[in-house]
N, CA and C atoms as an extended XYZ file, in Angstrom:
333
Properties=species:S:1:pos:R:3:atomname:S:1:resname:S:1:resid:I:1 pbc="F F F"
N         0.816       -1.193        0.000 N   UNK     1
C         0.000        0.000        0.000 CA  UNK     1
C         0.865        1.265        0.000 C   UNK     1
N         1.751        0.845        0.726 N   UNK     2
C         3.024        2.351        0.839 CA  UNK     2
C         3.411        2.866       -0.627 C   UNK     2
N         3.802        1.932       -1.244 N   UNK     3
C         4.236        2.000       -2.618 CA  UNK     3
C         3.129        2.441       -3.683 C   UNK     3
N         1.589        2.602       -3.372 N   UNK     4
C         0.239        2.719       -4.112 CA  UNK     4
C         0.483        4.306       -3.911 C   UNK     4
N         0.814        4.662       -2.534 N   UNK     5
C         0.453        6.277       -1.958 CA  UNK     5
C         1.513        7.060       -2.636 C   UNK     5
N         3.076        6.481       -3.014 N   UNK     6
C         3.656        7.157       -2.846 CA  UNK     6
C         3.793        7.457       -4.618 C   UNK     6
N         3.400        6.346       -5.221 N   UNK     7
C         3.428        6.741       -6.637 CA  UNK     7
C         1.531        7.782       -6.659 C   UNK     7
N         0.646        7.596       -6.186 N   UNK     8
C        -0.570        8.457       -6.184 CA  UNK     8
C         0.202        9.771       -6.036 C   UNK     8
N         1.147       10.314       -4.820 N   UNK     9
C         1.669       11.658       -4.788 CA  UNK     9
C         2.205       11.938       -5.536 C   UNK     9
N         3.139       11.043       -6.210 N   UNK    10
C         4.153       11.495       -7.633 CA  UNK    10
C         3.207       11.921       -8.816 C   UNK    10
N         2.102       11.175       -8.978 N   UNK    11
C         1.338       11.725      -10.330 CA  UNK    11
C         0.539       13.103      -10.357 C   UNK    11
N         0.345       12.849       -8.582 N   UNK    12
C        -0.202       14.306       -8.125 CA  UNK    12
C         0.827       15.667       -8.764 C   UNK    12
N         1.915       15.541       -7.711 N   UNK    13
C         2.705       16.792       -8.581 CA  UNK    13
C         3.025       16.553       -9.754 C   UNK    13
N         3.297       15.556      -10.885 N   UNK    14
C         3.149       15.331      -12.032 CA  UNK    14
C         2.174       15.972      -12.556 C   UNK    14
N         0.812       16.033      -12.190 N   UNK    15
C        -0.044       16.865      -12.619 CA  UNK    15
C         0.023       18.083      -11.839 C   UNK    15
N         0.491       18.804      -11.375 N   UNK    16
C         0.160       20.217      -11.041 CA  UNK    16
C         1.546       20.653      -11.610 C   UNK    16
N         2.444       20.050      -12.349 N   UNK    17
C         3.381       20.858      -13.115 CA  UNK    17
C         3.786       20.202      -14.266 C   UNK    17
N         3.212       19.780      -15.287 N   UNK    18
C         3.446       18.755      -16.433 CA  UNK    18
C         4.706       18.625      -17.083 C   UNK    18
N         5.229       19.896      -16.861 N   UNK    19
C         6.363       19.796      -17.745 CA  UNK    19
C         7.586       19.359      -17.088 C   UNK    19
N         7.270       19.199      -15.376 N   UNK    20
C         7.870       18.290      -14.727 CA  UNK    20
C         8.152       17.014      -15.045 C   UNK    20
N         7.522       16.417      -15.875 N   UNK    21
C         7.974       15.068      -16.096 CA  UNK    21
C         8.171       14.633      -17.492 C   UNK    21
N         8.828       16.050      -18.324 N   UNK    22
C         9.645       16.102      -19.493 CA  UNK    22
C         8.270       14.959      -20.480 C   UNK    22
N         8.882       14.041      -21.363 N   UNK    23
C         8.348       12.947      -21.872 CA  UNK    23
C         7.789       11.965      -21.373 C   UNK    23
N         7.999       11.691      -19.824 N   UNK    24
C         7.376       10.402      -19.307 CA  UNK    24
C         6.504       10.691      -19.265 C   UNK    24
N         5.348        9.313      -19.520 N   UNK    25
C         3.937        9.202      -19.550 CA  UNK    25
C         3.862        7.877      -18.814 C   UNK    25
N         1.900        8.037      -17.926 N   UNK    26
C         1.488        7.006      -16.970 CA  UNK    26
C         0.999        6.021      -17.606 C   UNK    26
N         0.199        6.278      -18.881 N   UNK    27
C        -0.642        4.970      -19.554 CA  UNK    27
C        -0.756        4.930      -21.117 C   UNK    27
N        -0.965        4.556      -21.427 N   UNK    28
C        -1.223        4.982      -23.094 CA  UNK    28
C        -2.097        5.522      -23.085 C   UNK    28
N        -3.035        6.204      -22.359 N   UNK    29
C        -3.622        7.126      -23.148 CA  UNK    29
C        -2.876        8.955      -23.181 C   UNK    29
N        -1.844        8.818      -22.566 N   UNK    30
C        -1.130        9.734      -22.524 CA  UNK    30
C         0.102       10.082      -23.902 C   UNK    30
N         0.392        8.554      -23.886 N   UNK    31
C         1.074        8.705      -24.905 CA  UNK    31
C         0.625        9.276      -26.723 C   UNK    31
N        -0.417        8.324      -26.763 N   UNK    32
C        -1.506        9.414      -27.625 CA  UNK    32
C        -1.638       10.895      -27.926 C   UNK    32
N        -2.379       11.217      -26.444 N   UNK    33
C        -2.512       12.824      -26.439 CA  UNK    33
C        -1.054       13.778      -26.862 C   UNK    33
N         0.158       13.279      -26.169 N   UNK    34
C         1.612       13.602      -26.581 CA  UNK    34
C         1.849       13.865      -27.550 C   UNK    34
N         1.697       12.508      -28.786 N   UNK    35
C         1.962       12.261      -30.110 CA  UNK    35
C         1.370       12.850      -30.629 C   UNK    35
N        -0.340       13.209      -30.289 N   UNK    36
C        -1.463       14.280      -31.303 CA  UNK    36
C        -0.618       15.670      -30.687 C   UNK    36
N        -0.890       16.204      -29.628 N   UNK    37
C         0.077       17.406      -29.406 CA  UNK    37
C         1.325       17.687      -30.079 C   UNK    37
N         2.455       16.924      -30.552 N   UNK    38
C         3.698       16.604      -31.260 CA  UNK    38
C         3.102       17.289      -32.495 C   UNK    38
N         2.181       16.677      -33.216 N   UNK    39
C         1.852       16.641      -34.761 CA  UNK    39
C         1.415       17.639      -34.736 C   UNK    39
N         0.198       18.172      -33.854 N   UNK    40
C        -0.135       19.200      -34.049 CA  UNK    40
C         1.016       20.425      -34.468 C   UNK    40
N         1.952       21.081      -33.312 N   UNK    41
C         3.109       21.375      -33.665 CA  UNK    41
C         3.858       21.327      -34.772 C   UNK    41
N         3.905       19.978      -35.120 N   UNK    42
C         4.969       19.904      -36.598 CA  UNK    42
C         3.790       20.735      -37.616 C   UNK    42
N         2.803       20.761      -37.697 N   UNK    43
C         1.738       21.471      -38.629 CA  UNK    43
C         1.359       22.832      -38.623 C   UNK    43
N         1.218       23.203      -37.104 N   UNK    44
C         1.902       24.699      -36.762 CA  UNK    44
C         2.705       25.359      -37.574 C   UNK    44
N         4.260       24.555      -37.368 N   UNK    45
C         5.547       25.423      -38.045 CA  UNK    45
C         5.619       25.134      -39.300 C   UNK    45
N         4.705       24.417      -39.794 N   UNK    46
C         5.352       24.423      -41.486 CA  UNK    46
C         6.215       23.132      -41.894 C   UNK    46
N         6.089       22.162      -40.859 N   UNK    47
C         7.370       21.053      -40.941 CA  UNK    47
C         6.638       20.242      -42.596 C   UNK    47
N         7.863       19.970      -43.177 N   UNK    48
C         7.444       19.308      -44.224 CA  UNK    48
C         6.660       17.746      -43.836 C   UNK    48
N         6.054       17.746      -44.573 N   UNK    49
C         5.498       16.351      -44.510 CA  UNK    49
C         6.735       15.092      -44.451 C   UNK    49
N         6.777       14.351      -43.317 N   UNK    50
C         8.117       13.522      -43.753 CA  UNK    50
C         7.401       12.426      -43.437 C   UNK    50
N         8.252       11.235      -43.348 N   UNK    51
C         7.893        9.586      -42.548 CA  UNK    51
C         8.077       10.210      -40.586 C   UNK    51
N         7.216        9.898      -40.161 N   UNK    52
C         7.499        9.598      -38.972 CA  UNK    52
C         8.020        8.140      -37.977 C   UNK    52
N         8.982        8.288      -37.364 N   UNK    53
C         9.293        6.967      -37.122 CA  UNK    53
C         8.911        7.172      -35.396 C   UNK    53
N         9.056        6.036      -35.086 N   UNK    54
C         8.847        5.427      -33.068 CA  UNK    54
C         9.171        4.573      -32.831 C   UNK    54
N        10.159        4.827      -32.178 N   UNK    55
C        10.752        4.074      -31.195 CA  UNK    55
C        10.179        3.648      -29.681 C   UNK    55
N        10.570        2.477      -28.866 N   UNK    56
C         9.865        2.069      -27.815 CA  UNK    56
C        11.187        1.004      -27.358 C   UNK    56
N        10.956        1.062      -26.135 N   UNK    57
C        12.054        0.732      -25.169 CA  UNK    57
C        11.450       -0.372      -24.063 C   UNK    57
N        12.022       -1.491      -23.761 N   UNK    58
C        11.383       -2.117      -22.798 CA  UNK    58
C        12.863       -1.980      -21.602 C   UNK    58
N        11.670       -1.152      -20.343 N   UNK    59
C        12.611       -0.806      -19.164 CA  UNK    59
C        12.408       -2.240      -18.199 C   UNK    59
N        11.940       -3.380      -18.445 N   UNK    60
C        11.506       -4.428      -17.035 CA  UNK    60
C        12.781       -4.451      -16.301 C   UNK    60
N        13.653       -4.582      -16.615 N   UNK    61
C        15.164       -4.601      -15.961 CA  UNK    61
C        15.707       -3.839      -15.325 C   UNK    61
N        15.261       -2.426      -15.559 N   UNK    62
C        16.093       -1.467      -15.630 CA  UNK    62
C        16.304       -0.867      -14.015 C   UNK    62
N        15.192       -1.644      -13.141 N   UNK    63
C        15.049       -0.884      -12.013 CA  UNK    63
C        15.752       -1.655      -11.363 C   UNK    63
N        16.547       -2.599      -11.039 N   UNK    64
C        17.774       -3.069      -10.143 CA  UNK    64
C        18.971       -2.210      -10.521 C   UNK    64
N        19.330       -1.657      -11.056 N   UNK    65
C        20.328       -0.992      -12.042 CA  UNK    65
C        19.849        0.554      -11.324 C   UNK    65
N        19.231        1.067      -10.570 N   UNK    66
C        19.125        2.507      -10.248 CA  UNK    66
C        19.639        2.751       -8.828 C   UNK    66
N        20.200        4.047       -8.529 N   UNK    67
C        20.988        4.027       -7.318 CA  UNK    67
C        19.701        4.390       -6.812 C   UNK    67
N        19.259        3.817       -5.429 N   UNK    68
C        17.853        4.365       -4.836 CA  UNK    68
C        17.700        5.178       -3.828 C   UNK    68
N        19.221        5.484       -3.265 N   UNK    69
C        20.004        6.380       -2.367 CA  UNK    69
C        19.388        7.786       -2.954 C   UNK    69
N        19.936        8.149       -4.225 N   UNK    70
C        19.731        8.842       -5.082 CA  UNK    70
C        18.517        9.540       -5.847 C   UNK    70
N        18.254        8.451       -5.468 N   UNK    71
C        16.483        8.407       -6.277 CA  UNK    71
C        15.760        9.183       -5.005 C   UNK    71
N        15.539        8.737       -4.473 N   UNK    72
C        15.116        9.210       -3.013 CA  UNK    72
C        15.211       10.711       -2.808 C   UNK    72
N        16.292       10.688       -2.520 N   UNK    73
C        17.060       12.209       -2.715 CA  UNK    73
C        16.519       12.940       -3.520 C   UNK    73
N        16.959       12.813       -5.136 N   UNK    74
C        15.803       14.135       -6.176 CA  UNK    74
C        14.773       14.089       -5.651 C   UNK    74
N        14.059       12.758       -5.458 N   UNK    75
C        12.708       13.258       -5.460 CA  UNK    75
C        12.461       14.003       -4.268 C   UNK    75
N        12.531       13.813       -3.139 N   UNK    76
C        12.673       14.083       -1.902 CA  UNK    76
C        13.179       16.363       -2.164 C   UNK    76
N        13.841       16.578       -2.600 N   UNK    77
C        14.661       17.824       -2.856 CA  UNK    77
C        13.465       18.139       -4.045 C   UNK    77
N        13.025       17.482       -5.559 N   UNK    78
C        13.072       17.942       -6.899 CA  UNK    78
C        11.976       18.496       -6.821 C   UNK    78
N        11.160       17.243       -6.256 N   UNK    79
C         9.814       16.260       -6.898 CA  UNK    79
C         8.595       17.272       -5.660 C   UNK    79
N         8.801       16.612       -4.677 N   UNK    80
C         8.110       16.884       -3.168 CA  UNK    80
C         7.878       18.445       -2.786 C   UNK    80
N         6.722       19.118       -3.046 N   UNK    81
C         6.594       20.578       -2.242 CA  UNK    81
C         5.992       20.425       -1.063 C   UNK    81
N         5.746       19.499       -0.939 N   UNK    82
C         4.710       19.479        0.634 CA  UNK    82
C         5.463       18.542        1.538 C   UNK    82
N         4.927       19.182        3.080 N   UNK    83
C         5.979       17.732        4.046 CA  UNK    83
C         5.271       17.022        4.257 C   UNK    83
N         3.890       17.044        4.212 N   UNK    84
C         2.931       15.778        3.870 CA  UNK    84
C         2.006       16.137        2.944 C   UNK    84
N         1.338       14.940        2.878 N   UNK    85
C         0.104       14.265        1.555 CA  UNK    85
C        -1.292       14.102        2.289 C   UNK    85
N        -2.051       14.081        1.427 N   UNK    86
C        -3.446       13.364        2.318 CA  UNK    86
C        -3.955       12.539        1.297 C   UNK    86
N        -4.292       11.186        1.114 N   UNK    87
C        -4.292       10.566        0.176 CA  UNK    87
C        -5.618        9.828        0.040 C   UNK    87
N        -6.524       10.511       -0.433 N   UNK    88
C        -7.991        9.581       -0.083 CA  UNK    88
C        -8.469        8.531       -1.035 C   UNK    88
N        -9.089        7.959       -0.856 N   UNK    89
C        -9.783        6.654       -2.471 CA  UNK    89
C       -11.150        6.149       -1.880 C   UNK    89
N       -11.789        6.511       -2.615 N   UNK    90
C       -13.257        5.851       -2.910 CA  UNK    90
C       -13.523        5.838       -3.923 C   UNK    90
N       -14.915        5.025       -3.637 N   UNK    91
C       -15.625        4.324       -4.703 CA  UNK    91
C       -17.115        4.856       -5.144 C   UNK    91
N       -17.491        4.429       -6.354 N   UNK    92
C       -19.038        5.302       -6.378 CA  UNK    92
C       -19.666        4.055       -7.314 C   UNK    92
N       -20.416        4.263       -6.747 N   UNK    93
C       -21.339        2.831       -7.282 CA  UNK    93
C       -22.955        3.437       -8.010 C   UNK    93
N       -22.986        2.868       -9.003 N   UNK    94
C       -23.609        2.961      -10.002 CA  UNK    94
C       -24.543        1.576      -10.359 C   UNK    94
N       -26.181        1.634       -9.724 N   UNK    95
C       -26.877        0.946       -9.694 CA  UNK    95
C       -27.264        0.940      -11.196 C   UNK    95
N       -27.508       -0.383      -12.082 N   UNK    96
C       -28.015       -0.910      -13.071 CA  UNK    96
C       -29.267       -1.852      -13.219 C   UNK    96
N       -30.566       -0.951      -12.592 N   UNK    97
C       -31.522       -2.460      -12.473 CA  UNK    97
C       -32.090       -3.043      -14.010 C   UNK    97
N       -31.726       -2.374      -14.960 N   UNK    98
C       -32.115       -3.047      -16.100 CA  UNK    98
C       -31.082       -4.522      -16.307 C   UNK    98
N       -30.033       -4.125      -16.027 N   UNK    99
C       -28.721       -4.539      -16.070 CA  UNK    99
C       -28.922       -5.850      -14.891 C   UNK    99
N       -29.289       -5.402      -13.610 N   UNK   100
C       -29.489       -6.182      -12.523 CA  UNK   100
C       -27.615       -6.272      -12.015 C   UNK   100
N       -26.899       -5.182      -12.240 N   UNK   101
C       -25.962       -4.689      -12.221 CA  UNK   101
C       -25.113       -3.625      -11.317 C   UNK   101
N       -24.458       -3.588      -10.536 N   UNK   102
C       -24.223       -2.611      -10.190 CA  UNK   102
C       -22.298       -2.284      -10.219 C   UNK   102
N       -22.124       -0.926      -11.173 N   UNK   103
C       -20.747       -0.992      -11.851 CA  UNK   103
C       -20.359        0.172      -10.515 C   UNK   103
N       -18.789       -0.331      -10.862 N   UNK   104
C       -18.067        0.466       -9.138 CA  UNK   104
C       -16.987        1.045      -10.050 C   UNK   104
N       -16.921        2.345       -9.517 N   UNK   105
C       -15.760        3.487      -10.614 CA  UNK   105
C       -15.036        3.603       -9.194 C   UNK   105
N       -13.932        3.160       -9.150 N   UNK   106
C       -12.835        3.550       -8.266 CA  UNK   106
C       -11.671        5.194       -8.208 C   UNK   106
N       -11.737        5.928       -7.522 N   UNK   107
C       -11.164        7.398       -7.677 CA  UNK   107
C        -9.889        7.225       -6.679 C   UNK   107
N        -9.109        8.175       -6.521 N   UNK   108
C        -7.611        8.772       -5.899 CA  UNK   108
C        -8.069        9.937       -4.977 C   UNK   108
N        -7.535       10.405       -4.395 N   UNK   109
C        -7.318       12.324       -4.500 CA  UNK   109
C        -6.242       12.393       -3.709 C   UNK   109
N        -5.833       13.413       -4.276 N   UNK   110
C        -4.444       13.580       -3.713 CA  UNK   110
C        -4.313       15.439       -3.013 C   UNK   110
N        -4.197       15.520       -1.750 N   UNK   111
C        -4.006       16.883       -1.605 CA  UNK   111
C        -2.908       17.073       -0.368 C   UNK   111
């Protein structure tokens, strides 16, 4: 659960300063919006029509390989404006009696 809260706070300030987190993206649907934002841009300036290419990287490995001393540290100094979080999660439930159904939308909040 420690590890649920502490990435919930990271996306938090991730979102209250976007450009904080350069190119990294949380899901594919981010990566999308990026790539339409990108194009948009190249169409903006006039870029000639070219081939676009993409590249993609598989990191599964990559996290034994990070100093976490370190890691800690930026974030702790970079990342972190607050000396604490308040981290809430519920649920909202959505009765379906046609359905005989009832669908559950799970939420975050982060303040």
């Amino acid at each position: 659960m420690m590890l649920r809260n502490t990435y919930d706070v990271l996306k938090y300030e991730c979102a209250q300063k976007p450009d904080m987190a350069g190119s990294g993206v949380n899901d594919f649907d981010e990566v999308f919006y990026k790539l339409a934002k990108f194009k948009e841009e190249l169409s903006k300036n006039n870029f000639p029509r070219r081939k676009l290419y993409w590249a993609t990287t598989d990191i599964k490995h990559c996290y034994d390989k990070i100093d976490q001393t370190y890691l800690v540290k930026l974030v702790e100094t970079q990342i972190l404006k607050n000396d604490n979080y308040f981290a809430q999660k519920f649920s909202v439930l959505h009765p379906y009696k046609s359905l005989e159904k009832i669908q559950t939308k799970n939420y975050t909040s982060v303040r």
